[in-house]
N, C-alpha and C positions, 0 to 999 in steps of 0.2 A: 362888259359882260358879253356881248357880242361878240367879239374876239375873237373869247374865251372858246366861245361853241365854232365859231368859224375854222379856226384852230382843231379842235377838236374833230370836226369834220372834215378837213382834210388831212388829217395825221390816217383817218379810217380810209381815205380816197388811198391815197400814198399806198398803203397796206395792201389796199384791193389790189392796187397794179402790179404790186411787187411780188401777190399771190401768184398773179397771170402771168407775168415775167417767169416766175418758177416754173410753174407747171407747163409751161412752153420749155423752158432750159429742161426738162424731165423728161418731156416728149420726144423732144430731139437726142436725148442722152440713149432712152429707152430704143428708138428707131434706129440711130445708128449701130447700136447693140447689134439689134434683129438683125439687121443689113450683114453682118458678119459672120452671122449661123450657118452652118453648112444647109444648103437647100431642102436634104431631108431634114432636119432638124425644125427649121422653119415653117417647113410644109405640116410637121405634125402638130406644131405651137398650135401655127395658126387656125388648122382645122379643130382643137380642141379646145381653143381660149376664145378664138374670135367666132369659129361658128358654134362651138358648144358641143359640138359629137362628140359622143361615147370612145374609148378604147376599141370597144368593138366596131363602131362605124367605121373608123379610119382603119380597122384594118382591114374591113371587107372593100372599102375603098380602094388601097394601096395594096390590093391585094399579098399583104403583112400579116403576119401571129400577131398577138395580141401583147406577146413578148418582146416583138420584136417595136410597136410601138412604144409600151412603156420605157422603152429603152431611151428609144431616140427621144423623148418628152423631159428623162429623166437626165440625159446629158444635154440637152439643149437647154434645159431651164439652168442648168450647173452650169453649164459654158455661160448662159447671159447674163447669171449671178456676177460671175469672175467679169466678164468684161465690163459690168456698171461698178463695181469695185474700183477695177485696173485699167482705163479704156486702152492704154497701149497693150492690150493685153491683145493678139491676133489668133485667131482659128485656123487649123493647117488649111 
């Protein structure tokens, strides 16, 4: 019966690393992504995803319309889609 649970708990160990292993292989898949965005593109990600500003921060920031970021947000995340899909997929 011992085993049984020994077994048991490392079939759940195995799991946990094979989670970690993922989410690393994801991170890196997701990073190298970014890494191929055109600079504006990136710049506006990352100001909107990772620091959280508004449309209108980044564009009083970059000094940019407001149009002109929804743009760049809305083809960069479309570009990053296509390249986690396709990774040979390259940005001009």
């Amino acid at each position: 019966m011992t085993a049984d649970r020994d077994a048991g708990r490392l079939g759940r160990i195995d799991a946990s690393r094979a989670d970690k292993v993922d989410k690393l292989f994801d991170r890196g898949r997701v990073s190298d992504a970014f890494n191929q965005l055109l600079p504006s593109h990136r710049e506006v990600i990352r100001m909107a995803y990772y620091l959280g500003w508004t449309t209108g921060q980044i564009a009083a920031d970059l000094n940019l319309t407001e149009a002109v970021v929804k743009s760049r947000l809305h083809h960069g995340l479309h570009t990053l889609q296509l390249t986690l899909i396709d990774p040979t997929m390259r940005t001009p």
